[in-house]
N, C-alpha and C positions, 0 to 999 in steps of 0.2 A: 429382408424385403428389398428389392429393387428398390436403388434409390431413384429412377428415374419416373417410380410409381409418385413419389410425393408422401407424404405425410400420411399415414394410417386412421382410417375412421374411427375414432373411442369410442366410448358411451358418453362422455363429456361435450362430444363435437354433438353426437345426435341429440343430445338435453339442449344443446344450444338450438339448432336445426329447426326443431321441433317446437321455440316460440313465436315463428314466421306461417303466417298463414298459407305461404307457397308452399309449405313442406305437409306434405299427405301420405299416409301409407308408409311411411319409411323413407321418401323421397322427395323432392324440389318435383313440383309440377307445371305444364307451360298454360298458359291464359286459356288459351285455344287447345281441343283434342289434339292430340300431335302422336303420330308415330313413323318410323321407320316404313318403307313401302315394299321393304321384299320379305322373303321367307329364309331361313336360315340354308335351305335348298338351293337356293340361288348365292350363297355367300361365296362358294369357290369358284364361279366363273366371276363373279366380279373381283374376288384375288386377284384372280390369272389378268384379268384386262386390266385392272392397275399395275400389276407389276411387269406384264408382258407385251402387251399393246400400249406402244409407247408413242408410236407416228404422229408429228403434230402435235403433244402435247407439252413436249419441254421445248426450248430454244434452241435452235440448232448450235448458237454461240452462246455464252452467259450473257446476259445481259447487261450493261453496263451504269455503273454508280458514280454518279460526280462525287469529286473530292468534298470531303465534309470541308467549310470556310469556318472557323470556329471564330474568327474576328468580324464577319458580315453576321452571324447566327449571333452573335450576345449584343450587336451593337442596338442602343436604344432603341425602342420604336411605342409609338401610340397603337400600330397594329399587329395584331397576332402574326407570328409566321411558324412555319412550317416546313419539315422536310418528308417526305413520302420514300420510305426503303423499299416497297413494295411488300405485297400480304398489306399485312394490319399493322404494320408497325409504322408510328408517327413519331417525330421527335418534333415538339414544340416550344416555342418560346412568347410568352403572353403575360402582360404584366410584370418585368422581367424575372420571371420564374422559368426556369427549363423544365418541360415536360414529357414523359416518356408515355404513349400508350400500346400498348400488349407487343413487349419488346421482343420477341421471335427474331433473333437473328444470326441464330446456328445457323451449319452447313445441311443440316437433315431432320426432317418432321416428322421420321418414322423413325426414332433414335431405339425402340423396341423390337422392330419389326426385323424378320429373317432380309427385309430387302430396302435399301435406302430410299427415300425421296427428296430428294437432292434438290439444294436451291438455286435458283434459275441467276443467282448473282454471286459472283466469289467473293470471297474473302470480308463477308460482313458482318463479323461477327469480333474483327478487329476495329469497326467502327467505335466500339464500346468504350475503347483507350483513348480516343481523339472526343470524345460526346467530355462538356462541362460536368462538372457536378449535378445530378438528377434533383432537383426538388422534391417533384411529384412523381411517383411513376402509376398508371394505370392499368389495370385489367380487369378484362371480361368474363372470363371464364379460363378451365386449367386445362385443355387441347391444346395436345404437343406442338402446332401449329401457331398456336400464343403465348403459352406458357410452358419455354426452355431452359431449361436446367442450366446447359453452357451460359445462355447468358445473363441469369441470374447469377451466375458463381462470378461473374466477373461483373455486375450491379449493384451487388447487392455491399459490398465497403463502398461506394458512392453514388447512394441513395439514401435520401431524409427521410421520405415518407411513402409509403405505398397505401392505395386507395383500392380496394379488391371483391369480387364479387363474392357474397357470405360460401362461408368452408374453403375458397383457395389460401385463404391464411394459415391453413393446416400445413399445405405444401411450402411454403415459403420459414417455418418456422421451422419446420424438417430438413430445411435448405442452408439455415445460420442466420436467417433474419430476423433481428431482437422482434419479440412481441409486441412491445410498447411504441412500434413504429409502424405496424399495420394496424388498418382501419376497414370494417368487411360492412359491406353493404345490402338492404336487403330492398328490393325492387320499391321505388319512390324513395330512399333513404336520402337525406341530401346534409352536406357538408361543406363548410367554407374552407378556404386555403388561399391565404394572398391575394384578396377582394374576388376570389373569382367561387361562384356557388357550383355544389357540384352536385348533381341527381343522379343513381344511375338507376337506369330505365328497364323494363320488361323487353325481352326478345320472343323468337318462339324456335327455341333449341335445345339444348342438352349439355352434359358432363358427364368428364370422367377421366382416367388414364389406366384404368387398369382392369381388371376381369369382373372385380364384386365392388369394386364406387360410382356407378353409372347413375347419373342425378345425384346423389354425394356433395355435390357444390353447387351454386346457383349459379347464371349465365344471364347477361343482359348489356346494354349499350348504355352513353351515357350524356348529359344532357350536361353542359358548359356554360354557365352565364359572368362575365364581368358586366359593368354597368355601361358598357359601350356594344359588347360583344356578346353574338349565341353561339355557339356549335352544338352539332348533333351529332352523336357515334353512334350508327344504328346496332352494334354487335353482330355474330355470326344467329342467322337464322331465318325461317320461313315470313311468307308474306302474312300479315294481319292486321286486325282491327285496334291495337295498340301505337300501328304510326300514326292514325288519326288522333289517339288519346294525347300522345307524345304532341304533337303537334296544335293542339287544341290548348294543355295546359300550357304549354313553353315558348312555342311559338311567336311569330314567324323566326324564321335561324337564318343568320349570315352565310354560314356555312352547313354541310352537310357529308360526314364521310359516310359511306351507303355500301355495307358487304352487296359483294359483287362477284361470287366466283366459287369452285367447286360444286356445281349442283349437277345434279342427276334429277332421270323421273322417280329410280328409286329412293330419294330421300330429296324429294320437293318441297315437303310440309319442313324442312330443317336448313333450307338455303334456298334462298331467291334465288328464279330467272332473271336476268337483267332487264328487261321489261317489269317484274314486277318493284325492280329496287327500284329501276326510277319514278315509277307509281308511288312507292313506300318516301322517294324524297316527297313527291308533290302532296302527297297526305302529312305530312312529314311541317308542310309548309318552309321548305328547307329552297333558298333563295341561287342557290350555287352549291354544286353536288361534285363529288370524286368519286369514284367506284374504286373500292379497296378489297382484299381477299382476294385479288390477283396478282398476276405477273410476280409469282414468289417459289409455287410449289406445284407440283401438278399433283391435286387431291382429289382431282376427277375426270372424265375418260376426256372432257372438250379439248376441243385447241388450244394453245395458251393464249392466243389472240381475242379469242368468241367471247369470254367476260367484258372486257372493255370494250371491243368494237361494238358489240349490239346492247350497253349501256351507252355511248357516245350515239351513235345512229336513234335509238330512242328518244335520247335527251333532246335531241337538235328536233327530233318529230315533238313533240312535245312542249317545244318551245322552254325547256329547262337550262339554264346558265350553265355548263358543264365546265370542269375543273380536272388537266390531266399534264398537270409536271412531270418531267422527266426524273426519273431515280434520282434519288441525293440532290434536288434541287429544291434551294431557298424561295420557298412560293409565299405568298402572302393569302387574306382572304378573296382577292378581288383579281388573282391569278386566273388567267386562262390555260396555259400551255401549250400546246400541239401532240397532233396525232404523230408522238414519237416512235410508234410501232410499226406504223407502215414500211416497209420496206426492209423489214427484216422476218428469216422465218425461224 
């Protein structure tokens, strides 16, 4: 088996699977009806225009990563901080624990496919050498786009604990990381670590990495409480009537990272329009928002620009606090940043 598939479905993993009320039919199911919007008829031109219409949707230049400060990054603080790599990947510091969430930070997210897709930043995947000690590391689901091989192989001797959405612990244990150091989550499960409680939440998306584990693993985002502090990780997925729930039990949140990127008409019900993420923070009750699942990868035919700009331009209509640091920069909860992308194409 490819090792890049992960971990093998047993009969053991599906007798586990199979005591969560989300697992139906052989499968993890989403809250809301949820399907893909095209016909397998239509799979080859959308090939061809991911792999061959490319105008506009990568960087003309890489884009560029501040220097990690590993002496600013550990030094005390009463407030949460944070670094944004771009995609999904977070490196936090809270409580003073260091925190990794859905650490993607290979050079390609299509490590399978006959045709790379190449990250819009170089060389970040040697971040991983210069990063503290991992406490906690987080994920949401096992897409090559969150959950990479490369840099697990190089996480995985310096990380404590991994916190994971139920079945990615198959992949990770296939990977060399001890069992007794992951912990798999099944949607409302919640968990302490270092005063800080941890929930991970309902999305409305999918799994998979390989031809026959498609829903295989659960998927969902995760809710952050110390007793000063909320965060909210909305996860990769469609708009629904669970940011309200999210927001109703947990609520209101300091912060709020809000997927924002990759969408098409043909799979709308599995990624927000940016219009609807910032809807999804304000149901969300989420005080200060970031748009993340961009500016990483091009996994869908938009500009690399149109995720963030028409989440920013919404926000501000909207009257929403928006939250937009520059790559590799030490931001706190109460950061604002600047429209760092203007002026580049």
């Amino acid at each position: 088996m490819i090792k890049q598939f992960g971990g093998k479905l047993k009969p053991e993993h599906k007798e586990k699977y199979a005591q969560s009320e989300n697992w139906k039919e052989g499968k993890f199911m989403n809250l809301a009806e949820t399907s893909m919007e095209f016909s397998f008829q239509d799979l080859p031109k959308l090939l061809y225009k991911q792999f061959f219409q490319r105008a506009g949707r990568n960087p003309k230049t890489p884009l560029p990563v501040e220097t990690f400060n590993r002496e600013a990054f550990l030094a005390p603080s009463d407030e949460p901080k944070f670094i944004w790599y771009g995609h999904s990947v977070v490196l936090f510091r809270w409580m003073g624990k260091t925190i990794l969430m859905d650490p993607m930070l290979g050079p390609n997210a299509s490590p399978i496919a006959p045709f790379t897709t190449k990250r819009f930043s170089e060389n970040t995947l040697d971040l991983i050498d210069q990063f503290p000690e991992i406490d906690l590391l987080l994920m949401t689901h096992d897409h090559y786009d969150h959950l990479d091989l490369a840099s697990i192989e190089k996480l995985k001797g310096k990380t404590k604990k991994w916190f994971v959405a139920l079945g990615v612990g198959r992949h990770l244990e296939a990977w060399g990381v001890p069992s007794e150091n992951i912990q798999e989550f099944d949607w409302w499960d919640e968990a302490r670590f270092e005063g800080i409680q941890f929930t991970f939440t309902p999305s409305r998306h999918f799994s998979g990495r390989g031809l026959k584990d498609r829903a295989k693993s659960l998927w969902g985002g995760w809710v952050m409480i110390s007793n000063k502090h909320k965060i909210f990780w909305s996860g990769d997925g469609g708009y629904g009537d669970h940011f309200k729930e999210i927001g109703d039990k947990f609520g209101p949140f300091d912060f709020g990272f809000m997927e924002c990127g990759q969408y098409n008409e043909n799979w709308h019900q599995i990624h927000m329009y940016p219009e609807e993420a910032v809807q999804a923070a304000i149901d969300s009750k989420v005080s200060r928002a970031l748009p993340v699942h961009c500016c990483g990868f091009a996994l869908a035919l938009h500009h690399w620009k149109d995720p963030i700009e028409r989440f920013a331009a919404e926000a501000r209509n909207k009257g929403l606090p928006l939250s937009t640091p520059n790559l590799g920069s030490l931001s706190t909860l109460k950061s604002s940043g600047e429209d760092w992308w203007e002026g580049l194409e």
